[in-house]
PyMOL CGO cylinders between C-alpha atoms (Angstrom):
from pymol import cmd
from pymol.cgo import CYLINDER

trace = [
    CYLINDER, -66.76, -89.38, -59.33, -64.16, -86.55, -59.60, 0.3, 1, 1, 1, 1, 1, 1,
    CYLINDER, -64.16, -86.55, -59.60, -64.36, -83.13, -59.44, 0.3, 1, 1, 1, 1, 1, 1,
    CYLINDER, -64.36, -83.13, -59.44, -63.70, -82.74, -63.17, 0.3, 1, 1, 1, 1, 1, 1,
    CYLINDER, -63.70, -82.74, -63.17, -66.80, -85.43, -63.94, 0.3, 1, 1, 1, 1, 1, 1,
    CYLINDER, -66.80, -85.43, -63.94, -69.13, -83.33, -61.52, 0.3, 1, 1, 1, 1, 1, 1,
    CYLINDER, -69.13, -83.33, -61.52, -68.18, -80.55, -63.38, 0.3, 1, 1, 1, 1, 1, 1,
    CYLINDER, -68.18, -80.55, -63.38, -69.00, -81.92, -67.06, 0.3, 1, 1, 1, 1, 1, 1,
    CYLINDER, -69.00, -81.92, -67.06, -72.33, -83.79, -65.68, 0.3, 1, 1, 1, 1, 1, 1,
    CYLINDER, -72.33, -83.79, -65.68, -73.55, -80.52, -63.69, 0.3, 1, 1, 1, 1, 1, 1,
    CYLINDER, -73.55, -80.52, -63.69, -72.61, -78.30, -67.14, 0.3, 1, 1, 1, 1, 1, 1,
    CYLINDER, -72.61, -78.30, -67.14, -74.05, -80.65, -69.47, 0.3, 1, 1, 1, 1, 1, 1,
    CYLINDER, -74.05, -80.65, -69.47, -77.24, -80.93, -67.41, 0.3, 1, 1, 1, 1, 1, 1,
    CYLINDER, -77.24, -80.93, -67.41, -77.92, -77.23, -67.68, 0.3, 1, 1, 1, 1, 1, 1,
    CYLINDER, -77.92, -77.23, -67.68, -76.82, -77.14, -71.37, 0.3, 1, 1, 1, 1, 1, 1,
    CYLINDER, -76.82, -77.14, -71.37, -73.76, -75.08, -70.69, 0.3, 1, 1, 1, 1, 1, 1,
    CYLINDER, -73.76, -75.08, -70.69, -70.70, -75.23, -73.28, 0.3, 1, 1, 1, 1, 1, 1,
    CYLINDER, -70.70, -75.23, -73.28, -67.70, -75.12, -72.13, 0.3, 1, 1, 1, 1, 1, 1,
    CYLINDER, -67.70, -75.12, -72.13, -66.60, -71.95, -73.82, 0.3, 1, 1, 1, 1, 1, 1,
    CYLINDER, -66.60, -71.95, -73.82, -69.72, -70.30, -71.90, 0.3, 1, 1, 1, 1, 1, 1,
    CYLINDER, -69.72, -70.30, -71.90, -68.95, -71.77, -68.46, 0.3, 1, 1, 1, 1, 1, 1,
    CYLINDER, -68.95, -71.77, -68.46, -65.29, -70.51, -69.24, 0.3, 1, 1, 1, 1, 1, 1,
    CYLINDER, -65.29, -70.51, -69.24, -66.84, -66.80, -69.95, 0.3, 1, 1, 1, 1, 1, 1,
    CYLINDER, -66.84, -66.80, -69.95, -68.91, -66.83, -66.86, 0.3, 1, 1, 1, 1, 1, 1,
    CYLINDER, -68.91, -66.83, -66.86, -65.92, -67.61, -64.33, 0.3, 1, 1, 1, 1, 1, 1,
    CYLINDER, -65.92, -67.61, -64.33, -63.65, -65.96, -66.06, 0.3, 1, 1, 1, 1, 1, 1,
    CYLINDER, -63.65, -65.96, -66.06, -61.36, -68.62, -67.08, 0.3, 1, 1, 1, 1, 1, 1,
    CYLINDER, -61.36, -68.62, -67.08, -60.16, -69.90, -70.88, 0.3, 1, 1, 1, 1, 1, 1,
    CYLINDER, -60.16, -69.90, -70.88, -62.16, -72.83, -72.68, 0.3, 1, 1, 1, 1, 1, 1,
    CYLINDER, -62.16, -72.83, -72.68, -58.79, -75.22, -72.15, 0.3, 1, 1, 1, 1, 1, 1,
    CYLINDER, -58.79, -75.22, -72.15, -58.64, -74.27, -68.63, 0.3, 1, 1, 1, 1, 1, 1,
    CYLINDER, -58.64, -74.27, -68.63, -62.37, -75.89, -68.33, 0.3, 1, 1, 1, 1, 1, 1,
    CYLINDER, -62.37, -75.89, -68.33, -61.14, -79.02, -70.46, 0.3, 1, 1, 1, 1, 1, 1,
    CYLINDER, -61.14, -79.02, -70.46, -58.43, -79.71, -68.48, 0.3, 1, 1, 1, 1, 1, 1,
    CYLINDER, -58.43, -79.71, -68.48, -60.72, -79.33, -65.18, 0.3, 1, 1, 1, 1, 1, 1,
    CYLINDER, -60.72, -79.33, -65.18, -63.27, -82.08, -66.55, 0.3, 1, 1, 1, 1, 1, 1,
    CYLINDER, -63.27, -82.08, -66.55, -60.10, -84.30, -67.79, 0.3, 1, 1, 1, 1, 1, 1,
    CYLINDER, -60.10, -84.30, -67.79, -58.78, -84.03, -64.46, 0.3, 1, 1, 1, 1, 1, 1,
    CYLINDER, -58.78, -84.03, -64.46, -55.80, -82.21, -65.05, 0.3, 1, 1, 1, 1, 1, 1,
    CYLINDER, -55.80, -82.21, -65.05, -57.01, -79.58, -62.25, 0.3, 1, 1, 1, 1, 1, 1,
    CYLINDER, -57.01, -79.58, -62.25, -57.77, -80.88, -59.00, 0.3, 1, 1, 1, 1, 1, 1,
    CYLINDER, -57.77, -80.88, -59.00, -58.73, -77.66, -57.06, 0.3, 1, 1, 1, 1, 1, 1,
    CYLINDER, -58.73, -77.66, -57.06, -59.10, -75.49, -59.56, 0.3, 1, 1, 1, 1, 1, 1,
    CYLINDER, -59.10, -75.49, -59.56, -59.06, -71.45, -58.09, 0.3, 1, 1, 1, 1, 1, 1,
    CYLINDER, -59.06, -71.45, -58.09, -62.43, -70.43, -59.55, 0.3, 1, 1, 1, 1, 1, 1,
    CYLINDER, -62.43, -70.43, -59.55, -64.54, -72.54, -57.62, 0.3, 1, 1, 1, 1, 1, 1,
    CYLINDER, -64.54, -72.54, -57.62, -67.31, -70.93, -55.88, 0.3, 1, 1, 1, 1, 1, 1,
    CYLINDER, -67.31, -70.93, -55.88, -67.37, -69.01, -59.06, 0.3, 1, 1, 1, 1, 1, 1,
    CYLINDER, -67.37, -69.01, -59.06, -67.72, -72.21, -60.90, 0.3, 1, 1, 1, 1, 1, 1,
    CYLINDER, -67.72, -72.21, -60.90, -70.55, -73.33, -58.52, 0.3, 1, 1, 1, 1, 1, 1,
    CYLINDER, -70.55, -73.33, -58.52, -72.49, -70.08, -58.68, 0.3, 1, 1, 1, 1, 1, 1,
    CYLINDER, -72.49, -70.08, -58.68, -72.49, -70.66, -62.62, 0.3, 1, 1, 1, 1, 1, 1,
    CYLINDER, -72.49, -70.66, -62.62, -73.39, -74.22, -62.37, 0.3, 1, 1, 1, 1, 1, 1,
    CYLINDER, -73.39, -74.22, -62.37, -76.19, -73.43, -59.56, 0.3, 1, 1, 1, 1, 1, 1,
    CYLINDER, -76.19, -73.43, -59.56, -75.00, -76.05, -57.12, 0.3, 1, 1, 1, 1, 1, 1,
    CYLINDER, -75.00, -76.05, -57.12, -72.77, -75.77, -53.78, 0.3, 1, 1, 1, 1, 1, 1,
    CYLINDER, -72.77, -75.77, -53.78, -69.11, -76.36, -53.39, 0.3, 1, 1, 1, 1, 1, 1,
    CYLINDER, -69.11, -76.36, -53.39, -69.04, -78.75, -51.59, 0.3, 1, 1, 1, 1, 1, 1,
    CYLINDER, -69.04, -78.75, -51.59, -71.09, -81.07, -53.97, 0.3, 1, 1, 1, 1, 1, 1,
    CYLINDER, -71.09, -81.07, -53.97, -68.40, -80.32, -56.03, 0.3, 1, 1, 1, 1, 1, 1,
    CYLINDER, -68.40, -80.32, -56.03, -65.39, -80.80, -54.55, 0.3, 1, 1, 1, 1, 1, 1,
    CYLINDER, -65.39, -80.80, -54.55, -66.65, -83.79, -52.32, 0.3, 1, 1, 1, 1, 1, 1,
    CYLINDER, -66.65, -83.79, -52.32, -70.04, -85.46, -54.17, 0.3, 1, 1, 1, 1, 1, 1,
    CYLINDER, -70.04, -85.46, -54.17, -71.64, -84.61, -50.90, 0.3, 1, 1, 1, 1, 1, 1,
    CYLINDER, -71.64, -84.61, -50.90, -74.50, -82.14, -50.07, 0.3, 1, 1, 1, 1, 1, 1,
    CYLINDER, -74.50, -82.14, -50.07, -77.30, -81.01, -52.09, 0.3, 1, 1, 1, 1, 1, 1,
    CYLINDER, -77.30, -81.01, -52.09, -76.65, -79.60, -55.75, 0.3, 1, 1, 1, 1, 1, 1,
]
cmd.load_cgo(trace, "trace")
């Protein structure tokens, strides 16, 4: 699973568009698209990213570690 799938799974588990998750890190709408279409493999905003999706990191950068 990539980073981008985490992402998606982990957003759509908490019921989190993608135009909210966007306002909570501070990045556009598109910019979360392209990160769950794998266009963005380390995206910049990613402990931000984690704090909004309530899991660690490292679960989403590697698939490892609790979430």
């Amino acid at each position: 699973m990539t980073i981008g799938e985490r992402v998606k799974n982990k957003r759509i588990e908490l019921n989190i568009s993608q135009a909210s998750l966007a306002e909570l890190v501070g990045m556009k709408q598109q910019s979360i698209s392209d990160l769950e279409a794998g266009h963005i493999e380390k995206p910049r905003n990613i402990v931000e990213i984690a704090k909004a999706l309530n899991c660690s990191v490292e679960w989403l950068y590697y698939g490892t570690a609790e979430h």
